[in-house]
C-alpha positions in Angstrom: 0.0 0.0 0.0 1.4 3.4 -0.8 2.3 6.1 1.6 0.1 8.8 1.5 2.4 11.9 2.5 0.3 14.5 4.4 3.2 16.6 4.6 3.5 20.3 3.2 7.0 19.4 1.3 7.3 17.5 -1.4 7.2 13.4 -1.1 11.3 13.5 -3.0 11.9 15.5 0.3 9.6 13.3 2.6 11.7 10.5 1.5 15.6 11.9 2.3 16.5 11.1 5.9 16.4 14.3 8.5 19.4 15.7 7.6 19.3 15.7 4.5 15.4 17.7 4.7 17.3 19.8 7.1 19.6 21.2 4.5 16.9 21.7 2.5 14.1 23.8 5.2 15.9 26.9 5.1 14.8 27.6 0.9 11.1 27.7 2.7 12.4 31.0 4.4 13.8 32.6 1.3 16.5 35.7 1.7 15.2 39.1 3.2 15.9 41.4 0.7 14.0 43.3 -2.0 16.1 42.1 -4.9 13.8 41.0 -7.1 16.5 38.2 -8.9 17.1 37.2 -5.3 13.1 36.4 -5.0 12.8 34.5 -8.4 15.5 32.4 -7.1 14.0 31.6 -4.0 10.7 31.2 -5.8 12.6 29.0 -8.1 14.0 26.2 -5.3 10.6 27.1 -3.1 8.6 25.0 -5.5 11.4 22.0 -5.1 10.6 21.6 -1.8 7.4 22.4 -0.5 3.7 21.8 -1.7 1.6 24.9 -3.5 3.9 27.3 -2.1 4.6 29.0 -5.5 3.7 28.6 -9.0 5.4 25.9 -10.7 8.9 25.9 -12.5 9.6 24.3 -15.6 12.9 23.4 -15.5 13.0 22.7 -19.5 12.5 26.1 -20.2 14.5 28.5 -22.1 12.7 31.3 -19.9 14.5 30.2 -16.4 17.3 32.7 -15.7 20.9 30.9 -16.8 22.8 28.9 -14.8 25.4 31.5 -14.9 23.3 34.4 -14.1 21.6 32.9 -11.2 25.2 31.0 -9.6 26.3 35.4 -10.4 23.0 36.8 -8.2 23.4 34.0 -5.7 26.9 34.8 -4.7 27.4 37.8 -4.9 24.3 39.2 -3.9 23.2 36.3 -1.3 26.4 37.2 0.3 25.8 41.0 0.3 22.0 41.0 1.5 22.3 38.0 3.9 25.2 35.9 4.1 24.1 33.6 6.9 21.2 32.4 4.5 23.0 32.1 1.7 25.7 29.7 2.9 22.4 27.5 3.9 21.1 27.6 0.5 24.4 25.9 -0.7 23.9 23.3 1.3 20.2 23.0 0.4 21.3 23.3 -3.5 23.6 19.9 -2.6 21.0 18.1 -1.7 18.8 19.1 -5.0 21.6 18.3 -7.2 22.1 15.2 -6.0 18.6 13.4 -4.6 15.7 15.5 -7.1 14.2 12.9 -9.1 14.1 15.2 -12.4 16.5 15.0 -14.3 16.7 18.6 -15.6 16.4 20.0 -12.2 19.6 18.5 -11.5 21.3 19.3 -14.6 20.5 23.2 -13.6 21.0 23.0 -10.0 24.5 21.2 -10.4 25.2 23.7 -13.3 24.8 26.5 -11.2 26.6 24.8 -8.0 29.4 24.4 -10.5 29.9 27.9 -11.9 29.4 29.2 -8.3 32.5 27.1 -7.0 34.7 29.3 -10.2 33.8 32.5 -8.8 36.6 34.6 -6.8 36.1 34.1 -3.4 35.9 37.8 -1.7 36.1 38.1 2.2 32.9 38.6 4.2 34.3 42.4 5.3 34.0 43.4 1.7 30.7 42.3 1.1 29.3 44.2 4.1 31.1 47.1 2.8 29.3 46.9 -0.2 26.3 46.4 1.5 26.7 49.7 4.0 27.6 51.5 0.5 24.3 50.1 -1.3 22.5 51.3 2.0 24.4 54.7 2.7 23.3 55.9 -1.4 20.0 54.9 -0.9 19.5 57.3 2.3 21.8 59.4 0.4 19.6 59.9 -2.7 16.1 59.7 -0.1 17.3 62.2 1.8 18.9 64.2 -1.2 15.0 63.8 -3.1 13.3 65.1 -0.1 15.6 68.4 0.5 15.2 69.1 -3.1 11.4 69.2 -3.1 11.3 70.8 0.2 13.5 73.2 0.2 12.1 76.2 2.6 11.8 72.9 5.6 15.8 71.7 5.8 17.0 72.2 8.6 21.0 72.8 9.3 20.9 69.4 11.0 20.0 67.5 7.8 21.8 69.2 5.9 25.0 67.9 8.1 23.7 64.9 8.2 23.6 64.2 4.1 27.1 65.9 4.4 28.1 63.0 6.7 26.8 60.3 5.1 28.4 61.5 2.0 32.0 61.4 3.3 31.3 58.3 5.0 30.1 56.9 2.0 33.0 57.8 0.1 35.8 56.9 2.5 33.7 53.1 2.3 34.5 53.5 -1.6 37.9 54.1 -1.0 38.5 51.2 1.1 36.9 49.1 -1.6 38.7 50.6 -4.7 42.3 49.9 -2.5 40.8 46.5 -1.8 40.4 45.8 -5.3 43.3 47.8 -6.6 45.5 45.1 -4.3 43.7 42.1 -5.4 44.1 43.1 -9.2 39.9 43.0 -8.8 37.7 45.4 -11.5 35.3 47.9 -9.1 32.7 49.6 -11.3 29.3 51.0 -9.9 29.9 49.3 -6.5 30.1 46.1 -7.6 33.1 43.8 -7.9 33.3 41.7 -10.8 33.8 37.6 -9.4 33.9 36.3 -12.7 36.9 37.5 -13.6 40.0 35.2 -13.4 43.0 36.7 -11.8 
């Protein structure tokens, strides 16, 4: 008689011992963060593990982001918005590539855990600089917006304040140009480019 799985995740998950369903819990959570690549992916492994969580993914189509692409947004961006989740989702993306039962889902997921392991590997301090940079320009530019269209309200505190956050923001630049300058690493638009070999 067959078992019937009355479990929310998927019966290829029901079937892997704990740990292995351990590795793979933390996709359920998906990344905090309001990249929208970042939320296709987790959208994209949601539906490999769970039950009606998200519409489903086919696999066999050429409208998936590439391997390369999503291994790129993974990485680098995982790391910057929330590091601790994405070193989960590697192990998590493991455990698809080697236990899914469809085949193309492993072809992509071990495609991407491939391309991901080619990447330059850049310390966790640079990626929270990147990260306080990506967050100091956004309050940068809010702030800017806002004293532009009110004009007659700023007061001499905010206007110190965008001045500090604009030489804090660049002295975070500067760090990360020297960083890369060292490490023979291409810095354009704050972003660091991984792909490149050195």
């Amino acid at each position: 008689m067959e078992k019937i799985n009355n479990s929310i995740l998927n019966d290829w998950v029901v079937n892997l011992d704990l740990k292995h369903q351990a590795k793979l819990l933390p996709v359920l959570r998906g990344c905090d963060t309001e990249h929208e690549k970042l939320k296709d992916i987790t959208k994209m492994l949601r539906w490999l593990i769970g039950k009606n969580f998200v519409k489903k993914t086919n696999y066999s189509n050429d409208k998936l982001l590439t391997i390369e692409a999503t291994a790129h947004w993974l990485v680098y961006y995982g790391n910057i918005e929330n590091n601790h989740w994405y070193e989960h989702i590697v192990l998590a993306i493991d455990v698809i590539r080697e236990h899914h039962p469809d085949t193309y889902v492993r072809h992509y997921w071990s495609g991407v855990y491939g391309v991901m392991s080619t990447f330059i590997k850049l310390p966790d301090f640079v990626f929270r600089l990147i990260k306080e940079k990506n967050d100091l320009d956004d309050k940068i530019s809010k702030l800017t917006k806002w004293m532009d269209t009110n004009y007659n309200d700023v007061s001499n505190d905010q206007r110190e304040q965008l001045l500090i956050m604009q030489r804090y923001s660049s002295l975070v630049e500067n760090r990360l140009v020297k960083y890369c300058e060292d490490n023979k690493l291409e810095y354009k638009n704050n972003a660091i480019e991984i792909r490149s070999s050195k």
